[in-house]
LOSE-338704 format. One line per 10 residues: their letters; for each residue z, y, x of N, C-alpha, C. Coordinates in steps of 0.1 Angstrom, whole numbers. Layout:
N
a) Z,Y,X,Z,Y,X,Z,Y,X | ...
***
This chain:
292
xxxxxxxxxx) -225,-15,-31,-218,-5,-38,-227,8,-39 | -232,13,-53,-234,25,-53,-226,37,-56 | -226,44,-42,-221,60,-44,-230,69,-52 | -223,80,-57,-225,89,-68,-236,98,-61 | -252,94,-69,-262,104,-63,-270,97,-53 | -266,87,-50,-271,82,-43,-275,66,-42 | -283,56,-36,-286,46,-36,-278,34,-32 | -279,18,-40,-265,12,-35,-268,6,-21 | -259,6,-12,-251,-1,2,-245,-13,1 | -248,-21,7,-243,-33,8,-231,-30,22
xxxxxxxxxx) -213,-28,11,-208,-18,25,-193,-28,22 | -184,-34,34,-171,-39,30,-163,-30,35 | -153,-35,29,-139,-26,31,-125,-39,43 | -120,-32,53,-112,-35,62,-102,-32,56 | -87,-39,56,-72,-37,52,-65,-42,59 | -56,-35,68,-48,-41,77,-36,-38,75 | -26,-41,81,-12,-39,81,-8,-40,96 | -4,-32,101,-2,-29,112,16,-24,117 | 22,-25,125,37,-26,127,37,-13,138 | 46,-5,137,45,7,145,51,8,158
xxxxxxxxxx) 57,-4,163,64,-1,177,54,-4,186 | 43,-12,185,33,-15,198,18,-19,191 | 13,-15,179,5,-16,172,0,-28,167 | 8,-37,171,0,-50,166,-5,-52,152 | -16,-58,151,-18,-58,135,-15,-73,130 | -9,-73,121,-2,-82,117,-4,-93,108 | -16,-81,97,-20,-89,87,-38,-81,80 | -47,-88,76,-55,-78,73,-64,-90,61 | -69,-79,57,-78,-85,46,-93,-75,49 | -104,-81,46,-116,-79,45,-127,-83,30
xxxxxxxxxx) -127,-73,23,-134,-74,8,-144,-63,4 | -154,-63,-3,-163,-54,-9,-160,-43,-10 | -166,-30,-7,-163,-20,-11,-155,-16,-27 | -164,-24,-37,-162,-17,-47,-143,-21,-48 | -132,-32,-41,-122,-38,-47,-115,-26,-43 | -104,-22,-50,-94,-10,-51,-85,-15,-43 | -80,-7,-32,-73,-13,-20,-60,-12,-21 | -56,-5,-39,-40,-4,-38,-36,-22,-42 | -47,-30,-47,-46,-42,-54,-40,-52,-39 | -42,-43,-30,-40,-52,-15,-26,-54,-11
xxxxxxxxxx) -20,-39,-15,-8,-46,-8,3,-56,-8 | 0,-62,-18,10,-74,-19,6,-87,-12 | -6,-86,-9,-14,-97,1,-10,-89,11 | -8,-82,20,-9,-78,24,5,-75,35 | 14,-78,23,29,-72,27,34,-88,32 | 29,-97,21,32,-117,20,25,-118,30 | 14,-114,40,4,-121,48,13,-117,65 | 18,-102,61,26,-95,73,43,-108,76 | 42,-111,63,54,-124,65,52,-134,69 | 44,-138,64,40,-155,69,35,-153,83
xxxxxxxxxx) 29,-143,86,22,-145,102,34,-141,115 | 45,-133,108,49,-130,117,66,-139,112 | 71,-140,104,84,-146,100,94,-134,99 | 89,-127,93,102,-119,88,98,-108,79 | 107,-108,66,102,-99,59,102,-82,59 | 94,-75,58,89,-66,58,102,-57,52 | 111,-45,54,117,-43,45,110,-29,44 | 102,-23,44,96,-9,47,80,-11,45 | 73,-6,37,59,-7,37,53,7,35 | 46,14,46,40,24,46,24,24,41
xxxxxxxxxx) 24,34,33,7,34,27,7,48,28 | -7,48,21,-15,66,16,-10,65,2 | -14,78,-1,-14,78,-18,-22,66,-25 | -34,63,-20,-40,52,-32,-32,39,-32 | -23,38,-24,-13,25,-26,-1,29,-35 | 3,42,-41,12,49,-47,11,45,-58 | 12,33,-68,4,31,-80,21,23,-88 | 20,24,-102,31,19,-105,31,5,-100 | 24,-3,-103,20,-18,-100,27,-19,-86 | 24,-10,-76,29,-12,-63,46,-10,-59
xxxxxxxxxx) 44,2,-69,59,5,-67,73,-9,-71 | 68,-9,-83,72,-19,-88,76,-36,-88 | 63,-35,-78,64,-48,-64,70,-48,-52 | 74,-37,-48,80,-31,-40,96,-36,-44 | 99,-31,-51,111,-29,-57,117,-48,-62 | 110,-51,-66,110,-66,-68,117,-76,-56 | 105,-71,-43,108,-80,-32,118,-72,-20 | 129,-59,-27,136,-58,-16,125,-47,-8 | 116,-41,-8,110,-33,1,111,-15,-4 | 111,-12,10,112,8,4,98,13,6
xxxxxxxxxx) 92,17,-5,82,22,-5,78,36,1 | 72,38,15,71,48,19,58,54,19 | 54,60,3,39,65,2,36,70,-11 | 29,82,-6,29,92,-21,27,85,-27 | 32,92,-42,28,91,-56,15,94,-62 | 8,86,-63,-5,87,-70,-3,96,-78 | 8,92,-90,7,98,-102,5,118,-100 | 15,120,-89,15,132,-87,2,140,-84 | -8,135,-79,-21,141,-78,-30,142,-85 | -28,128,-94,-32,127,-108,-28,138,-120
xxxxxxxxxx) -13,142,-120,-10,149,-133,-17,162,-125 | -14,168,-116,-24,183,-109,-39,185,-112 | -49,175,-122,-61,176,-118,-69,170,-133 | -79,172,-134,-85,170,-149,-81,176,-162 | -76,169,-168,-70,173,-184,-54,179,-184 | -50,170,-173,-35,171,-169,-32,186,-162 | -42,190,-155,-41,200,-151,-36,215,-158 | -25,220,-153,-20,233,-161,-12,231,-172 | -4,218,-176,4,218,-188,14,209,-180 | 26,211,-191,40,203,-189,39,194,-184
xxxxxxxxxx) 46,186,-172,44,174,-163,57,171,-173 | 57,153,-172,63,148,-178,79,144,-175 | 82,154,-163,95,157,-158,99,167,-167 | 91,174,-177,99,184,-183,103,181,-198 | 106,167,-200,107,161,-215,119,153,-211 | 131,159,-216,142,150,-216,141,136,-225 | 149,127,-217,150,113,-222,160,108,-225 | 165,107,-237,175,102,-247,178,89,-245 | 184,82,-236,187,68,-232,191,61,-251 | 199,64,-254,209,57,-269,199,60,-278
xxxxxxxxxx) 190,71,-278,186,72,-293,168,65,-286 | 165,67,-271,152,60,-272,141,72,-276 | 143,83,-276,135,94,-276,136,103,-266 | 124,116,-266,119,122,-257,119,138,-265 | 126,146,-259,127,158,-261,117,166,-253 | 106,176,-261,101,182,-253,110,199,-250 | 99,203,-241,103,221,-238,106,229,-250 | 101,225,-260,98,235,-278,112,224,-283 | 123,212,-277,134,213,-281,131,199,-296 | 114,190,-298,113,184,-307,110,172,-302
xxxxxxxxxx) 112,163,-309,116,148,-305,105,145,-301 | 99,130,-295,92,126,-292,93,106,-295 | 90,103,-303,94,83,-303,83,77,-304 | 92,59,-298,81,52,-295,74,52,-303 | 58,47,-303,48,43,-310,42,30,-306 | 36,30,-294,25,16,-294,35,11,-278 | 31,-1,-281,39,-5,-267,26,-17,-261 | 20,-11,-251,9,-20,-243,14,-33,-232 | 11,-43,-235,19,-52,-231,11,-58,-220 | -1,-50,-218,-7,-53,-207,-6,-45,-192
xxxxxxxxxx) -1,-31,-195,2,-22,-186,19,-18,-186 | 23,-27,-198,37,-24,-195,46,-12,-196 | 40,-10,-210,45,8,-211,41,10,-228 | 50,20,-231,54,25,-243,49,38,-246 | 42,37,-258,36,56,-262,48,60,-268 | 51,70,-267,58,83,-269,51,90,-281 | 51,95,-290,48,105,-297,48,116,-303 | 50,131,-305,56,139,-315,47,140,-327 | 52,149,-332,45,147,-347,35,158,-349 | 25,153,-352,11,157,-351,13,174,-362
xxxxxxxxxx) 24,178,-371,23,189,-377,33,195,-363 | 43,191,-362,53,195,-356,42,202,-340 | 38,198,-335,26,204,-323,16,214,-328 | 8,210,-342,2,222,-343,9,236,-346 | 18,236,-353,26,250,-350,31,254,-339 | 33,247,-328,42,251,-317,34,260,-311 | 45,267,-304,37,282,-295,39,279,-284 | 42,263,-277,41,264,-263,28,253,-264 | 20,249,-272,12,241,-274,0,242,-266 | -4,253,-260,-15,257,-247,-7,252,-239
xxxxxxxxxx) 6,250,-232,11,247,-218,12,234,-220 | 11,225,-235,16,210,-236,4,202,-233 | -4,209,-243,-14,195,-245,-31,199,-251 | -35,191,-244,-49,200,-249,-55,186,-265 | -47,179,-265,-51,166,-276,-54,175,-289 | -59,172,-298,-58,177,-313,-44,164,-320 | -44,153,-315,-32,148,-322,-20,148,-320 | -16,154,-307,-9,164,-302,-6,159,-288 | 14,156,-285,15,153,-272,16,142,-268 | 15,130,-262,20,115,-260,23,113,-247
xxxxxxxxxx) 33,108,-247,41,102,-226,39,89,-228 | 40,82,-220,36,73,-217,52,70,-207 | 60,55,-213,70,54,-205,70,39,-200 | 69,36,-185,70,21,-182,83,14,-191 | 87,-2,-186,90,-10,-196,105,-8,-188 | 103,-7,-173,106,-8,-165,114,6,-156 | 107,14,-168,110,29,-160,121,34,-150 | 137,27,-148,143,33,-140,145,28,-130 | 138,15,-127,133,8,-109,121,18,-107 | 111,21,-115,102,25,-112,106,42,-104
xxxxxxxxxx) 115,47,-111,119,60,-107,128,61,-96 | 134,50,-92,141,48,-81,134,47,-69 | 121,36,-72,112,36,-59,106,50,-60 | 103,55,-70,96,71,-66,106,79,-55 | 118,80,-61,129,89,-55,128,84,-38 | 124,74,-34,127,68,-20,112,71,-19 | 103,73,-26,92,76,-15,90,92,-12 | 96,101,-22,98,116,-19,105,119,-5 | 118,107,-4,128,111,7,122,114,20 | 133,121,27,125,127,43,118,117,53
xxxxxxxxxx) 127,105,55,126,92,57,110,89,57 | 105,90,40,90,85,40,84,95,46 | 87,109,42,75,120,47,73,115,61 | 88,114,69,77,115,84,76,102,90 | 74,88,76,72,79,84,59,80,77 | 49,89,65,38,90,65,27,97,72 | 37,107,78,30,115,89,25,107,103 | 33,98,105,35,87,115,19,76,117 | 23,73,100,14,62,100,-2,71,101 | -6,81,95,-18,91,98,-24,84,109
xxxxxxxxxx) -20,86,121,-22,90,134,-25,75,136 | -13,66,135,-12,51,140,-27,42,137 | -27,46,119,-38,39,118,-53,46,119 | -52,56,125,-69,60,127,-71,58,138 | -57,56,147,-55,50,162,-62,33,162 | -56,29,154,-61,13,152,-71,15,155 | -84,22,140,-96,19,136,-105,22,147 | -98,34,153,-105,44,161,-107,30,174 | -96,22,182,-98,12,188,-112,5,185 | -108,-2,169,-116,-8,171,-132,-10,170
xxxxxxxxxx) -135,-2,168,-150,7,168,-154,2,183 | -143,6,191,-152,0,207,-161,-17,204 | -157,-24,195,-161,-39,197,-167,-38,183 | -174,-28,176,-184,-27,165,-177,-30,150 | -168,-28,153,-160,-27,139,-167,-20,130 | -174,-11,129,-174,-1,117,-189,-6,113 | -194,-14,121,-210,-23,117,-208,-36,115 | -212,-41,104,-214,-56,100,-223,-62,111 | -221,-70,117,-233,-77,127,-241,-87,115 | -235,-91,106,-245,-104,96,-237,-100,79
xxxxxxxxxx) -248,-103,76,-244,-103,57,-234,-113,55 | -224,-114,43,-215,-125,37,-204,-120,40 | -197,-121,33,-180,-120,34,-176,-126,41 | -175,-137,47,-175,-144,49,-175,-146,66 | -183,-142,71,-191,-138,78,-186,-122,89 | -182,-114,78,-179,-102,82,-161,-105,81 | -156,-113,76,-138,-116,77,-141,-124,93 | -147,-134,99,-148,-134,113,-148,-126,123 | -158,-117,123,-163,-104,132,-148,-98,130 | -142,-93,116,-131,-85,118,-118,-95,124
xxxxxxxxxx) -118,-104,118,-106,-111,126,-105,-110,141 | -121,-114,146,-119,-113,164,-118,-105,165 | -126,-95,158,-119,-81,167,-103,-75,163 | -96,-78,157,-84,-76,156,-76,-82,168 | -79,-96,170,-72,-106,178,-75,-100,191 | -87,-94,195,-92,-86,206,-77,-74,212 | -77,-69,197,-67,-56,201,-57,-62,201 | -49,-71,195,-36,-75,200,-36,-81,214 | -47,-86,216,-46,-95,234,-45,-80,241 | -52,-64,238,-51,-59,242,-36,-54,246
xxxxxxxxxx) -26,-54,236,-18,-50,235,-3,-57,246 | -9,-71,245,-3,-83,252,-3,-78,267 | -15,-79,272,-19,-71,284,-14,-61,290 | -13,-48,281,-6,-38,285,11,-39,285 | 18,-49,278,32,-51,277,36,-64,277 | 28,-75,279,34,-87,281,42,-89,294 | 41,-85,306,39,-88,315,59,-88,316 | 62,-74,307,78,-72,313,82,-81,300 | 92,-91,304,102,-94,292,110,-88,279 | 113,-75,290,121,-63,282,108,-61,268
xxxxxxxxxx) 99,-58,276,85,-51,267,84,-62,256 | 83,-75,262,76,-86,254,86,-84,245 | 98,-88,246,109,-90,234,107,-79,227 | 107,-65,231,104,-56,221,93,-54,206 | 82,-66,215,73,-69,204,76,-80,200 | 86,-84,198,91,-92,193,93,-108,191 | 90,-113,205,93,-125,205,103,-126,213 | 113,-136,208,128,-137,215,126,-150,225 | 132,-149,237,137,-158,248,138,-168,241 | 147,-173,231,148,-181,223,141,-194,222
xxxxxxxxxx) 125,-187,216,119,-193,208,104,-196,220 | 105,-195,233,99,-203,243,106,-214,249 | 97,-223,251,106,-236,251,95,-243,265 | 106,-248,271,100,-256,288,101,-237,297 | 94,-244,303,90,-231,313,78,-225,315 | 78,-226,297,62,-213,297,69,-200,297 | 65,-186,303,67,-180,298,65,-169,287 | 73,-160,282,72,-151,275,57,-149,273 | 52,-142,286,41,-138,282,26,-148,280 | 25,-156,282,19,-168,281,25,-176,270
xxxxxxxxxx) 35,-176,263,36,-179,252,29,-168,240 | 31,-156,241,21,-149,233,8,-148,229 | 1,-151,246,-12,-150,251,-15,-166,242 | -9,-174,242,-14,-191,235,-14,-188,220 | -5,-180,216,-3,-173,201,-17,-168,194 | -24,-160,204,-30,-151,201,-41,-159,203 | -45,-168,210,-55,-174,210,-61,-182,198 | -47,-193,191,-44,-196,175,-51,-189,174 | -50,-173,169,-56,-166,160,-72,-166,163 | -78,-164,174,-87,-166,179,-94,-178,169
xxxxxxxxxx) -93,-190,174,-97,-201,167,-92,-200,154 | -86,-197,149,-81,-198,141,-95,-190,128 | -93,-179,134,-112,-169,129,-122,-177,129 | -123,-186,143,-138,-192,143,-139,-200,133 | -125,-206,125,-127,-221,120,-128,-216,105 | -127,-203,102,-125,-197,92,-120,-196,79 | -109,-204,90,-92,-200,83,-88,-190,80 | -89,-182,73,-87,-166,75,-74,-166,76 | -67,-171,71,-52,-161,73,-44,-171,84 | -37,-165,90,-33,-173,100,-23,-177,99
xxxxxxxxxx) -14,-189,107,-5,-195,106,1,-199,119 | 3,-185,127,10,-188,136,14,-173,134 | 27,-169,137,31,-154,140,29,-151,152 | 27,-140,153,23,-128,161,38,-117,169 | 38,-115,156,52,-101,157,60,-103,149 | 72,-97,153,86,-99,144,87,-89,141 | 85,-76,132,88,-63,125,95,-60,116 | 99,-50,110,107,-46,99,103,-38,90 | 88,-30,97,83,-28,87,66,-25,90 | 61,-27,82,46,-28,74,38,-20,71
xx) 29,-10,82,22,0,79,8,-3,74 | 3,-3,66,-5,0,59,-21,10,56
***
């Protein structure tokens, strides 16, 4: 990957999914720097299910997972999206910066048009069937006369919105990631995951030991499997604790116990790395929701 100014690095990127009551990590992916990590979480949310057996109904991210594509996926499978809006950082900054955000254009459900602030229509034009969204238009005379035209738009052809296909799921998962709920389950997750990473630095996480993807998805798996046994250790031992992380009485069978049923769990995953199976197929944790 080359950074800006600078010479290229042969550098990968770590993606975990981690559950907030005893940190276990659940699910992770390991890929190139240059791959955009909001594309992860749907591997990521499916990988947190299969390993552990139960679906995620809560997925905490940062803003770069804030993306419509995500939201939208979100919304699909039953999950509340708990993590800024990209868009929102986006319209504050560049071109976007200093003019009407697109909350200030009423939307005419029956007629299918867009009222701006100056009170004049706005209709569809192009509809991209690849991003799943509809241009908006006003009329290229109608903008050059307007005198709020310095706060609209800096275009010479005037103003254009842009509306998903989809738009009022999409606005629903927005509204639930604003809620108080996400703020301080984002503040939460802050801490949790630089808690993870910060762990696992002790066992050379943040250095590749050998070139290949391949290669570096091992190194990161053991060392994951590392911190969960860690975790086993410090809370296996009580039942109360174990069940909390979620394996039920239930589902040990003979007279192994609890915590030695976990500890054989985690070992799966162990081998499971060396044989380089990446994703695993034995669960870990039973959670509800999916930090990111």
């Amino acid at each position: 990957m080359r950074r800006k100014g600078g010479k290229a690095n042969l550098e990968y990127q770590v993606h975990r999914a981690v559950d907030p009551a005893y940190e276990i990590i659940t699910a992770m992916e390991v890929t190139g720097a240059d791959v955009n990590e909001a594309h992860l979480m749907v591997s990521l949310t499916d990988s947190h299910q299969e390993n552990t057996g139960i679906r995620a109904q809560t997925v905490v991210a940062d803003n770069k997972y804030g993306t419509i594509d995500n939201f939208i996926a979100c919304y699909d499978r039953g999950i509340k999206p708990h993590m800024p809006d990209l868009k929102e950082s986006q319209d504050d900054s560049g071109s976007r910066k200093g003019i009407f955000s697109e909350q200030e254009f009423i939307y005419d459900k029956e007629a299918d048009t867009y009222r701006c602030p100056a009170g004049k229509i706005l209709r569809p034009k192009t509809l991209h069937k690849e991003r799943q969204s509809i241009d908006y238009v006003a009329s290229k005379k109608d903008c050059a006369v307007c005198e709020l035209r310095a706060q609209c738009t800096r275009n010479k052809n005037g103003r254009t919105l842009k509306r998903h296909v989809r738009q009022e799921e999409l606005e629903w998962m927005r509204a639930i990631a604003k809620s108080g709920e996400s703020r301080r389950d984002i503040k939460t997750r802050k801490h949790l995951m630089e808690r993870s990473y910060a762990r696992a630095k002790r066992y050379g996480f943040d250095r590749a030991r050998w070139r290949g993807l391949w290669r570096v998805k091992i190194q990161q798996y053991i060392t994951a499997a590392i911190q969960n046994i860690e975790v086993l250790v410090r809370y296996g031992r009580d039942p109360r604790k174990t069940l909390a992380v979620g394996m039920s009485a239930e589902k040990i069978k003979g007279n192994m116990s609890i915590g030695s049923a976990l500890f054989m769990k985690l070992l799966v995953v162990l081998v499971t790395a060396i044989k380089i199976r990446i994703r695993g197929r034995k669960g870990v944790i039973s959670y509800w929701t999916a930090i990111i």
